[in-house]
N, C-alpha and C positions, 0 to 999 in steps of 0.2 A: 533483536534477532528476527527470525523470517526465512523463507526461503519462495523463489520464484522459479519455475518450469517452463515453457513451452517446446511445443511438438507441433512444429510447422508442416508437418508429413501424415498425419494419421489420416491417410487414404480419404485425400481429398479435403479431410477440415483441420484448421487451427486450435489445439487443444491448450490450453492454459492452468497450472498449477499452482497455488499459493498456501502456503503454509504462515498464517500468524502467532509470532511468539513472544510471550509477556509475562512480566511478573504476577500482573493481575488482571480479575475481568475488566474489559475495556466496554464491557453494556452494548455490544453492537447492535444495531439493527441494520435493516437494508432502507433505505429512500429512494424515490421515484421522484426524477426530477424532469419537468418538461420542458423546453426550449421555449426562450422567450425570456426565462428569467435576467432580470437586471443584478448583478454583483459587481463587488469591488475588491480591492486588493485586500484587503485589511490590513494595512500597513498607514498609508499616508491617502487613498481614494485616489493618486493620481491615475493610476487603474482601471478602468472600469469595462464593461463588456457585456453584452447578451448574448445568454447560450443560442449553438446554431443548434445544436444538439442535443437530444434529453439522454438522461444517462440515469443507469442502477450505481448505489453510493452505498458500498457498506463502513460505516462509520463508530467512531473512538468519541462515546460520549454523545454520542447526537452531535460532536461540535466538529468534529476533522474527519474529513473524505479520507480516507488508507487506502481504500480499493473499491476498484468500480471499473464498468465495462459501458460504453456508448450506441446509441442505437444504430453505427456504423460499423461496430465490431471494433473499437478500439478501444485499451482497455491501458488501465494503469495499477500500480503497485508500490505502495510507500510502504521501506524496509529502513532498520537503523542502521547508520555505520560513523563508529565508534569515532573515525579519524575524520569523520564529516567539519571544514572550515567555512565558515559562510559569506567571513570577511566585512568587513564595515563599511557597508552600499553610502555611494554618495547621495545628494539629494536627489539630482537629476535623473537615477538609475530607474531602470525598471523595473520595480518589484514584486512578491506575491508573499502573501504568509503561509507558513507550514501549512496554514486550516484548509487553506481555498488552494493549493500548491499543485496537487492534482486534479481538483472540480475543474480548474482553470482549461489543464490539458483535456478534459472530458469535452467539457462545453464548446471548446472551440476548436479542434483537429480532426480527422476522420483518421487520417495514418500516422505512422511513425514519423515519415519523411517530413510531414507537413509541421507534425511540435519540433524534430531537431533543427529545421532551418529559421521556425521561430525564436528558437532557445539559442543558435548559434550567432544569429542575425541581433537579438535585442541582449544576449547577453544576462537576463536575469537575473535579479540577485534575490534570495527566500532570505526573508523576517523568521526567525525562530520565534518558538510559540511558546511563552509559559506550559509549560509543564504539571495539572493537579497533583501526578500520582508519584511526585517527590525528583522527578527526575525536571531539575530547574529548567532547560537548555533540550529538547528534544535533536537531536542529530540522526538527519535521515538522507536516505538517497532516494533515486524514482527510478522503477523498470516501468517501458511500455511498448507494446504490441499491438499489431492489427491481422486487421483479417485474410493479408496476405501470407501473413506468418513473420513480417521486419518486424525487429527489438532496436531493442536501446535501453542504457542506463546512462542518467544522469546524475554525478558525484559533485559535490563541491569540497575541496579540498586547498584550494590556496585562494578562496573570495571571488574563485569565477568556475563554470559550467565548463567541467571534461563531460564531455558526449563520447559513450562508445556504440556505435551505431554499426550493426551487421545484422543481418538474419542467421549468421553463424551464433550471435549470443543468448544459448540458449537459457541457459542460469545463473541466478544471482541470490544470494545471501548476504553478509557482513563484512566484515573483516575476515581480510582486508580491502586496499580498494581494488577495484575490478581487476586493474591492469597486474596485480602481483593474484590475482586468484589465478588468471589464463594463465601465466605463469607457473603456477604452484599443482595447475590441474596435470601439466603436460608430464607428472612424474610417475601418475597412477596409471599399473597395467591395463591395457584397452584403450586409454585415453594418448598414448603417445610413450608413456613410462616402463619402468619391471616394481614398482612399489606396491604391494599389493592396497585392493579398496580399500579404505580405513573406515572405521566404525561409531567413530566419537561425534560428540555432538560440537564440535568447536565447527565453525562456518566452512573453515578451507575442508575438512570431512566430508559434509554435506551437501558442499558446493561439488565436490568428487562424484558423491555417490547420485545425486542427482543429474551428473552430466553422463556416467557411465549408463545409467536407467535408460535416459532416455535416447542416447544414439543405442539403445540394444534393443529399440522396443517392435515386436511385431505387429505388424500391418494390422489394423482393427478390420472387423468387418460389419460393426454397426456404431452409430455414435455410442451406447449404452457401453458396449467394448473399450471403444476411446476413454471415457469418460473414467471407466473401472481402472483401465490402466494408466491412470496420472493420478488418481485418487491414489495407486499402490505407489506410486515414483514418491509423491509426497507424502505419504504415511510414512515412507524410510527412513525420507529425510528431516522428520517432525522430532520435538525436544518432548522427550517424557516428563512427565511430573513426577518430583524429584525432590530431596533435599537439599536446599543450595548446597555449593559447592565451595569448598574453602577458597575465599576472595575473590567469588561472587553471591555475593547477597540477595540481587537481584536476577538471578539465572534465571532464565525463560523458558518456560513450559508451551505446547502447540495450542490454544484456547481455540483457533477455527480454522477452518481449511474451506477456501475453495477452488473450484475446477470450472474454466469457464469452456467453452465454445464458440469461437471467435467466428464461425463461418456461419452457423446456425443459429447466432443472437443467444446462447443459452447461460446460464450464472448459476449454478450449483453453490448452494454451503452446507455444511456442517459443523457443527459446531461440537468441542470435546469437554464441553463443560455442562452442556445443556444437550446430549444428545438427539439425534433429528438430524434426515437430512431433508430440504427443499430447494426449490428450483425458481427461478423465473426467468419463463422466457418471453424474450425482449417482441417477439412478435405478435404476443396476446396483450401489451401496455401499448395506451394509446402515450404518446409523449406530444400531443399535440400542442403548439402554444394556447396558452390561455387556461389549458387542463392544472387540475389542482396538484399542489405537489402534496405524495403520500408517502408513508411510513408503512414499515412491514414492521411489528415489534414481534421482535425476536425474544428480549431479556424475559418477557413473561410468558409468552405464547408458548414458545420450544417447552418438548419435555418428553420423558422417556414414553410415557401412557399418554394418551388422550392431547396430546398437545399438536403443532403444526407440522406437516409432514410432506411428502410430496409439490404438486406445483401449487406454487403461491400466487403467480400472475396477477391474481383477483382477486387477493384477500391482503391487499394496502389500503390503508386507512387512510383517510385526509387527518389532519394534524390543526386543531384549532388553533385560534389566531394568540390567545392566553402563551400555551406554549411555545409557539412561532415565536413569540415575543422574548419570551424566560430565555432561549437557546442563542438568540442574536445577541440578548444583554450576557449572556456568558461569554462567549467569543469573543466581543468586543473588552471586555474585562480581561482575559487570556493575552490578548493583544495587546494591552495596554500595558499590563505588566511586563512583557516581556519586552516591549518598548524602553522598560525603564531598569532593564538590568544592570547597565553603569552604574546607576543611586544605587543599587542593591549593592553592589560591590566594594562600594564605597563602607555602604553603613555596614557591611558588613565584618571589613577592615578594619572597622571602629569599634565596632561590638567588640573584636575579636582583640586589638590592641587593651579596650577596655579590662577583658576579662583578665587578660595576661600582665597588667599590673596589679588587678586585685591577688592575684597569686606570691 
């Protein structure tokens, strides 16, 4: 689950909204990434690239980029959707793993325009990523924006890249896929409809409620203003903590929220499990090449008393070379498994034919 915003009009800046939703904590912290860096696909390494770009990475695990904003003011957003197909890439194809799926877009685009003519142009195909937190098969989509205010979300649904590309898209959620939410939105009153707003937490709700918010919103007149009012668009739209719900077990509660500032380099979070809000802004990071890549830790630092607060800018840590190490041999573990999902399927066929004779 998830929810994504922007407000390509708040008098004069790019305001951006994101709501993270999970069953569990995902350990986020923030990373400062400088340009220059050497990566690869994690897939096959046919891949590879150096960032033009340094980018803020708030990450699942220390091992998968989910959101992050670049120091061009382009920004990205990894949300689940249920009916995501990713299709079985040939050798030849171009690919990236779920982990790097977004870094990829950071590092190397400045606008919209420039990742969908990449993405339309090479076709792409994403490696799914083993899954730790039970969920084998992760199924996502990607919204992304810049600092002109153009969106886009990219789906995969039949083994290749639907690009819905307008500065008109301004929200995205789940399920279902884009093209039936536009669809589904035009029925609610103010949005085109006589239905009135609805209130649940199912995606096509909040995809509603989120799109009414924000064509209703008035003119700010300081970014602090901007900033409150997307903070409020995405509180609406955020999943309470909750008792699952019968037949879902794993229903998603809102764990963080952020609100970015695409025009003025700025990256707000909060987090609702660790109370605290901080900021960084992208004009006080040097991202020069050569510069260390650092860590904001979030999972220990945050906290209702005495913990991190306000601007963070300069309070990332470098990350020894021990750890650097531990988190590459994780990923590449992730990747490898998930490489080998076919054997999984098999044996597990097996397993499962086994048990059903011992019965």
């Amino acid at each position: 689950m998830c929810t994504r915003v922007v407000w390509p009009d708040a008098n004069g800046s790019v305001i951006v909204g994101r709501n993270m939703d999970f069953h569990m904590d995902l350990l986020t912290n923030l990373w400062k990434f400088p340009r220059g860096i050497e990566r690869a696909d994690g897939v096959n390494g046919d891949l590879t690239w150096t960032a033009k770009y340094g980018s803020i990475v708030a990450t699942a695990f220390d091992l998968v980029a989910c959101d992050g904003v670049n120091e061009e003011g382009f920004a990205g957003h990894i949300l689940w959707l249920a009916e995501s197909d990713y299709g079985k890439p040939a050798p030849s194809d171009v690919q990236l793993s779920q982990a790097v799926w977004l870094q990829y877009y950071l590092d190397n685009f400045a606008t919209v325009a420039e990742a969908v003519e990449w993405t339309n142009k090479t076709q792409v195909q994403i490696a799914q990523l083993f899954d730790p937190t039970g969920h084998l098969v992760p199924t996502l989509h990607l919204a992304i924006n810049d600092a002109s205010g153009d969106s886009a979300i990219i789906e995969y649904t039949d083994g290749k890249p639907t690009v819905y590309h307008s500065r008109d898209y301004r929200v995205m959620t789940n399920s279902p896929t884009y093209d039936k939410q536009l669809e589904l939105v035009k029925e609610i009153q103010g949005l085109g409809g006589d239905k009135p707003l609805p209130g649940s937490t199912l995606a096509s709700d909040r995809f509603a409620r989120a799109s009414y918010y924000v064509d209703h919103q008035v003119q700010p007149k300081t970014q602090l203003e901007a900033i409150a009012a997307m903070f409020s668009i995405i509180r609406n739209a955020a999943q309470p903590f909750r008792t699952p719900e019968e037949g879902k077990p794993d229903a998603s509660q809102t764990i963080w929220q952020v609100v970015l500032d695409l025009t003025n380099k700025l990256y707000v979070f909060e987090s609702t499990t660790r109370p605290g809000i901080v900021w960084v802004d992208l004009n006080d990071v040097s991202f020069s090449e050569g510069s260390k890549v650092l860590k904001l830790d979030l999972v220990s630092e945050l906290a209702l008393e005495g913990g991190l607060a306000g601007n963070v800018s300069r309070k990332f840590a470098a990350v020894d070379e021990l750890t650097t190490d531990a988190l590459a041999a994780g990923l590449t573990a992730l990747e490898r498994v998930a490489n080998m999902q076919d054997e999984f399927k098999i044996i597990q066929k097996k397993v499962q034919q086994m048990v059903g004779k011992k019965k």
